[in-house]
N, C-alpha and C positions, 0 to 999 in steps of 0.2 A: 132433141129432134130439131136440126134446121126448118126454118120458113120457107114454107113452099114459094118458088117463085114467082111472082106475076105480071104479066102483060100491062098491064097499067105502063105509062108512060107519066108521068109528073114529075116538076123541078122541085129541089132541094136547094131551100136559104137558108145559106150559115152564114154566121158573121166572124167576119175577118176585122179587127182593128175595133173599131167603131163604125165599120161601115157594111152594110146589108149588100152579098153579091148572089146573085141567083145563077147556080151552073147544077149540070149532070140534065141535062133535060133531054138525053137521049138514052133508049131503051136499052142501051149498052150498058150504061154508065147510071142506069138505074139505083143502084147501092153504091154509087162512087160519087166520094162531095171533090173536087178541085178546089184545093186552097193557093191561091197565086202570093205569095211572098217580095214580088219586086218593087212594090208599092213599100214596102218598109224597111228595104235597103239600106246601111248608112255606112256609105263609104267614108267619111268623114273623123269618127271619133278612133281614136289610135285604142289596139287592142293591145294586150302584155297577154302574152299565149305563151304554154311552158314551149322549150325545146326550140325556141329560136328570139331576136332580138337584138338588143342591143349589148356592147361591154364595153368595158372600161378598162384602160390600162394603169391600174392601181400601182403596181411600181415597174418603172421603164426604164432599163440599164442601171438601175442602182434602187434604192432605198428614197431617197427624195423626188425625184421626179412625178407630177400628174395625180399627185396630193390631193384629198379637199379639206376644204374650211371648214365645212360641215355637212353633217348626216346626211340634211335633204338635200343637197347635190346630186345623191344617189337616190335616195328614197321618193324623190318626186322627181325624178327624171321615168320621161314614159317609156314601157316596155326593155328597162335594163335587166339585164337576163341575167350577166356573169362580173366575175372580178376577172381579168388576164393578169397574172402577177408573171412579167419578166423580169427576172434576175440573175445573178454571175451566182455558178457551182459555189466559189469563195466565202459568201456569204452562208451559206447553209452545211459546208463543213470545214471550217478555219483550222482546224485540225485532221489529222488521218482519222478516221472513225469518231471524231468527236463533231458529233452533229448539234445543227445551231436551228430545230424548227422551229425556235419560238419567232422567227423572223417571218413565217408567211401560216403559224398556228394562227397568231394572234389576229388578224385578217378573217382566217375561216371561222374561230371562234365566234367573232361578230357579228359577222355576215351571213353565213351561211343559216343561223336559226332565223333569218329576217328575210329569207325564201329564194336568196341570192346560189348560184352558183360560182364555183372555180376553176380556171384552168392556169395551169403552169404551162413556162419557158423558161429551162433551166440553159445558160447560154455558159459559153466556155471562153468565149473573149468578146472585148468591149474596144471602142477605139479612142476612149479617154486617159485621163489620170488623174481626174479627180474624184470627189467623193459620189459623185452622179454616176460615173461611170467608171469603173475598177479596171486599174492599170492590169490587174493580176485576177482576171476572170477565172484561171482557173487557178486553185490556190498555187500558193510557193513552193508548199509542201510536196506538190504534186514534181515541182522543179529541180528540188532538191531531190529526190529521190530521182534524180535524171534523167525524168523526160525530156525531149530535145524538143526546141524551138527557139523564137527570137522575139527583138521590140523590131515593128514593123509599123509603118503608117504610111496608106497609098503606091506599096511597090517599093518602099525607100524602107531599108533598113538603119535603124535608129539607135544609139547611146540607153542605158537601161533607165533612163528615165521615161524613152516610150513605152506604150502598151503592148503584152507579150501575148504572143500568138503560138499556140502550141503547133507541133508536126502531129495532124490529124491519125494518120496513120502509126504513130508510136508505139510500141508493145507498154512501154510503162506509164503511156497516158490511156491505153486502150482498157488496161488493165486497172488503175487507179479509179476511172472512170465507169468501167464495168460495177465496183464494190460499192461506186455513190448511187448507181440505179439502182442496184438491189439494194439497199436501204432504204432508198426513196419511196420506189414501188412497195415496199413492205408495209410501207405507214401510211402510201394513199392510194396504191389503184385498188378500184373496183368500188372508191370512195363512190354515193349514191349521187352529191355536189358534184363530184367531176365532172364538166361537159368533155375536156381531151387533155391531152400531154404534146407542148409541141416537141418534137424533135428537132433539137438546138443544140446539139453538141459538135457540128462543124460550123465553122464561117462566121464573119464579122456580124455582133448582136444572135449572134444562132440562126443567122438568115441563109447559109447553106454556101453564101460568096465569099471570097477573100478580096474584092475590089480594096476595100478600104483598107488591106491588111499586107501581105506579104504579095500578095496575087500569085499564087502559085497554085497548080492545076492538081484537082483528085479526082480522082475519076470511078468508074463505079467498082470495083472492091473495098476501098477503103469508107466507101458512103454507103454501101449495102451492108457491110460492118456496122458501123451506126446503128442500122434501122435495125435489123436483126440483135443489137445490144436490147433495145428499147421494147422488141415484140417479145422477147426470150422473159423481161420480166414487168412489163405490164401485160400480164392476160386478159384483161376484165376490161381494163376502161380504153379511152377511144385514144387512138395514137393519129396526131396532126403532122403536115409536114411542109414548108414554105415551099412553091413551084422552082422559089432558088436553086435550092437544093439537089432537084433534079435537072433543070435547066443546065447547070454551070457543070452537066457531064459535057467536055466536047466532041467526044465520038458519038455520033447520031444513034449507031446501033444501041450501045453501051448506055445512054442515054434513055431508049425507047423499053430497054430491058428493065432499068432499075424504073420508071414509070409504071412496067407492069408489076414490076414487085409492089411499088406501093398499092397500085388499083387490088391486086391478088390478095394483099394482107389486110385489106380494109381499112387503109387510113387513109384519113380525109384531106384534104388540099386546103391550103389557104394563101391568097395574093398578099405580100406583105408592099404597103406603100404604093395605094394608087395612089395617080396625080403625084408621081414625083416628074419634076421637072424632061429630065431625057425620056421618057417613058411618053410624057405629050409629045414630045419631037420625035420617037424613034414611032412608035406604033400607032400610027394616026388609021390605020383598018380594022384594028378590033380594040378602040373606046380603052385606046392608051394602055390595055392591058398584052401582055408577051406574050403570053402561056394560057390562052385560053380553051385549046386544046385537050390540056388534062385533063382541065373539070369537067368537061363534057363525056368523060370515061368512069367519072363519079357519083356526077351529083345528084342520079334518080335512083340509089340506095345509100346515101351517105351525104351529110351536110357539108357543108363547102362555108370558109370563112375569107371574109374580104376586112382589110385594115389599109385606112386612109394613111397617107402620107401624114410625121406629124402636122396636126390643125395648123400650130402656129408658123411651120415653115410654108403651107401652102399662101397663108393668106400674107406673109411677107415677101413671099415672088411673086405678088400680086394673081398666082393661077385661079382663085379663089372666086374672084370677082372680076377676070377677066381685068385688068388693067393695062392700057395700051403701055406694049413694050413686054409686056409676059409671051410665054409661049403659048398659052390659053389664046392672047387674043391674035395672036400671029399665025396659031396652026389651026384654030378651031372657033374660025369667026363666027359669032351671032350665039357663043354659049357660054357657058360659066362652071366654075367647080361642083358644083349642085347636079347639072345638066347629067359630065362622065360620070359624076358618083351615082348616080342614078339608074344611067346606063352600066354600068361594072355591075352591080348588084344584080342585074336583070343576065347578064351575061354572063357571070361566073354563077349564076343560082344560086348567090349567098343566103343560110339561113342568119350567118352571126355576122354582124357589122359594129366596125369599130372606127372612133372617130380619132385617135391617137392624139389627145388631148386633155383639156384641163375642163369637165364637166359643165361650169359655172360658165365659160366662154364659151361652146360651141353652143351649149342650148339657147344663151340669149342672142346667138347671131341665127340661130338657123331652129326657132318653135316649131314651126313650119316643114321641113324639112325634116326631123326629126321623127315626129307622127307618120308622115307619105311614108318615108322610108321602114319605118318601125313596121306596119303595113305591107307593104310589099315585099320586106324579105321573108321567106322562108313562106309557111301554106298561109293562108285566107280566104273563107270560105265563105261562100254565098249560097245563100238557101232560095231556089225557086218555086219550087212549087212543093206540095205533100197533096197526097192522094188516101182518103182513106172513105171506110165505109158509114153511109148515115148513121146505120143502127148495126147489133149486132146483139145475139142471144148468149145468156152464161155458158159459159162450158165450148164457146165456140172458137175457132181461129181466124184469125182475119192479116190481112197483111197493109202495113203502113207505107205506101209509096212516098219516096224524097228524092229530089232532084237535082245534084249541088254543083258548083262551080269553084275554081280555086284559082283566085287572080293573083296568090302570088309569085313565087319567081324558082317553089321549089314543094316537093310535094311534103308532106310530113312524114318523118321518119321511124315513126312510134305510133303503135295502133291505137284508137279512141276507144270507147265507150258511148255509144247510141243509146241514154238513159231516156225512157219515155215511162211516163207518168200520169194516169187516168183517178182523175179526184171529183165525186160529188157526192153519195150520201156513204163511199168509203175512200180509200185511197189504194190505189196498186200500179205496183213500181216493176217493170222491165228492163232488164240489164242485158246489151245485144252490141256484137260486133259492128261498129260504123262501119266496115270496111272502106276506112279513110284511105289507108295505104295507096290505093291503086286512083285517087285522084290528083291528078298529075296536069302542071300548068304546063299547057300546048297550045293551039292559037286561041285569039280571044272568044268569047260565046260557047266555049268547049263545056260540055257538063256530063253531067254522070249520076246517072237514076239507080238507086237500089230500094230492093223490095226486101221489109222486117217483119217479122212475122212474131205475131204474138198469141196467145192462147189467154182468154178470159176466165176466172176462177169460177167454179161451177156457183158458188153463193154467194158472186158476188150480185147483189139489192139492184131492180129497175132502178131506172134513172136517167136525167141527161147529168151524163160526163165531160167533162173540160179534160182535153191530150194536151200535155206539153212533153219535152224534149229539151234535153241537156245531153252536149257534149263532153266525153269527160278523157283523161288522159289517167289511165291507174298510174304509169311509172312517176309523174310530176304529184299525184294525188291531188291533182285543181280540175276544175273545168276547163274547158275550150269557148271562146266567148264566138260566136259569129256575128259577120257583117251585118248585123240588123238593130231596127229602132231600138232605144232600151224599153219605149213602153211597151213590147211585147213580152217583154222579160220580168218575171216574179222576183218576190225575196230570195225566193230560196234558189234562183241562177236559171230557172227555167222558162222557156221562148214558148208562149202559146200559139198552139198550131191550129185547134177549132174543138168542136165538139161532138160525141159520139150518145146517142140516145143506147142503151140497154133496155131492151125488152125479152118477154120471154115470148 
């Protein structure tokens, strides 16, 4: 039998922190405590939350490149989410049907039990000749069996000791290339480590362009071919695709169409190389980025990934730091590489950010920047307020009010876990929809109140009880850490919210 209720009019002190606040002193709000959360706020300490982050380009055009020296390059680098292994078709089947995955096994082996994800980019030309970057991205084999194409470099056709460039459109590279996906796919989509699969089987590095290559125009059959290889046999895991790709159709319509195909089949966009040098000079109205367009057709059901120009080329055109005489300080006075990259992640809603570098050097130039950003891509949430009742009788329901905010640049794309937890002379544990989903970063101050509902076990023991609350992510199997002090926060990962008296 609920407590009859009465006209009495008295405030309820709960303590929040360490500190005595007195609210609910009106006859409304009689069985409702107000716990205010802004006072323990901490924008400051960098979180590692599943499903967004940082990554690393573990091998970039080749086998050597973007190496570390050691373990905790990775291991204490904050918030690194994934491994990005780019590399040439060549390397993983040197033979027709003789596959070579001990070259990116041994990687996932590693890594992946040490809470790391992976994604591939399997690229099909490169525009070197040496061991960094394969003359023969897509194998020989594949040539010899007479597919058509050339050694190209910049427009200029070259002697076979340049780098060769397939004819995208080929029946017997379409076909060759067809039999390494389904292999591929067979041994890793639906992999639970997969974060995506970029789709890199046209254009110079797998970026969708042939600038650096032949420069010869495809247009959208021969690129909607492609995607449709790559949806046909990974069905499970998540298909990536560079805005190149689609950009470099030059019929506007033919262009707009294969955009919807990507938006239509669920695959996510990512900017390859902000802060490349023409991109500060050409696009100075949308923060150096071309195609901002897209992602805005994506990014509020599907994550969106952003990759810096290589580090060490930026900070060698001086874009980095702004050095008189870069185009940084000639087209974008009073800011710095820090600045756009800052601004692109907030613009293209990046959850995944990449620093297209050598781990040991970006972090000790940029500790700083590092965390902000870590932070700011992808959801971060703030807890303001929780509304709940002083007391409450066994066997009764009552509902837990929360109030939250998500400062960062993209909503989360996997639904939580609202774990609340009532312990004092027993413990019991509620397992409740966050309905994270539908918070969604829009102007700043934006929030978003839900009401959970809970039922008390008919035996569970008078008492005063301590509520806390954990976020949890089932698909990652970790918690969700929020923007608050850590002394609010127990052993066992949970945020104290205040206290609840049981009576009968």
């Amino acid at each position: 039998m609920k407590r009859p209720v009465t006209h009495l009019i008295v405030c309820v002190t709960i303590l929040i922190g360490s500190t005595w606040m007195p609210f609910a002193c009106r006859a409304d709000d009689i069985e409702k405590q107000r716990i205010d959360f802004q006072q323990d706020w901490d924008a400051a300490t960098p979180l590692a939350n599943p499903h967004k982050g940082w990554y690393h380009h573990y091998l970039d055009n080749g086998l050597r490149k973007y190496l570390i020296e050691d373990d905790a390059e990775l291991l204490e680098f904050p918030g690194m989410d994934h491994l990005y292994l780019r590399l040439a078709w060549s390397y993983l089947e040197p033979r027709e049907g003789e596959f070579n995955w001990d070259v990116v096994d041994r990687l996932i082996d590693k890594w992946v039990p040490r809470g790391y994800g992976i994604s591939f980019r399997i690229s099909c030309r490169e525009t070197g000749t040496s061991p960094v970057e394969q003359q023969y991205a897509t194998p020989r084999w594949v040539i010899d069996a007479g597919a058509k194409g050339g050694h190209y470099y910049k427009g200029e056709e070259r002697d076979e000791t340049g780098p060769w460039e397939p004819v995208y459109d080929d029946p017997i590279y379409m076909e060759k290339l067809e039999n390494f996906l389904r292999a591929f796919a067979a041994r890793y989509d639906g992999k639970p480590w997969l974060r995506y699969v970029d789709i890199g089987s046209i254009g110079d590095w797998g970026e969708g362009h042939t600038s650096s290559g032949s420069g010869k125009d495809y247009g959208l059959a021969p690129r909607k071919a492609h995607v449709d290889l790559h949806l046909k046999y990974f069905e499970k895991s998540t298909l990536c695709i560079t805005d190149d790709f689609v950009f470099c159709v030059k019929d506007l319509d033919d262009r707009q169409k294969l955009h919807r195909h990507v938006v239509d089949s669920g695959i996510i966009y990512r900017d390859d190389s902000i802060l490349v040098d023409y991109y500060l000079r050409a696009f100075r109205q949308t923060h150096a980025i071309r195609s901002p367009h897209f992602f805005e057709d994506t990014w509020l059901n599907r994550p969106s990934v952003l990759e810096l120009q290589h580090y060490g080329s930026t900070k060698r055109t001086g874009n980095w730091d702004s050095r008189p005489g870069s185009s940084m300080a000639e087209f974008w006075p009073g800011k710095k590489g820090p600045d756009l990259m800052l601004e692109a992640v907030e613009t293209l809603h990046a959850t995944y950010i990449g620093y297209h570098g050598y781990a040991r050097e970006w972090l000790a130039d940029n500790p700083k920047l590092t965390e902000e950003l870590l932070n700011r891509c992808g959801y971060w949430y703030f807890l303001y307020e929780a509304r709940l009742a002083a007391s409450i009788q066994p066997g009764a329901e009552t509902k837990i009010e929360m109030t939250w905010e998500n400062r960062g640049v993209a909503p989360a794309y996997h639904g939580f876990r609202l774990k609340l937890r009532l312990e004092g002379k027993q413990k019991v544990d509620f397992d409740l929809d966050a309905n994270n989903r539908r918070w969604v970063p829009n102007e700043p101050g934006k929030t978003y109140s839900e009401s959970y509902s809970i039922t008390l076990p008919e035996d569970i023991e008078p008492g005063d009880y301590t509520l806390t609350f954990m976020l949890y992510c089932p698909t990652a199997k970790r918690d969700v850490a929020a923007a608050l002090n850590k002394d609010r926060r127990n052993e066992d990962g949970f945020y104290r919210i205040g206290t609840i008296k049981v009576e009968r």
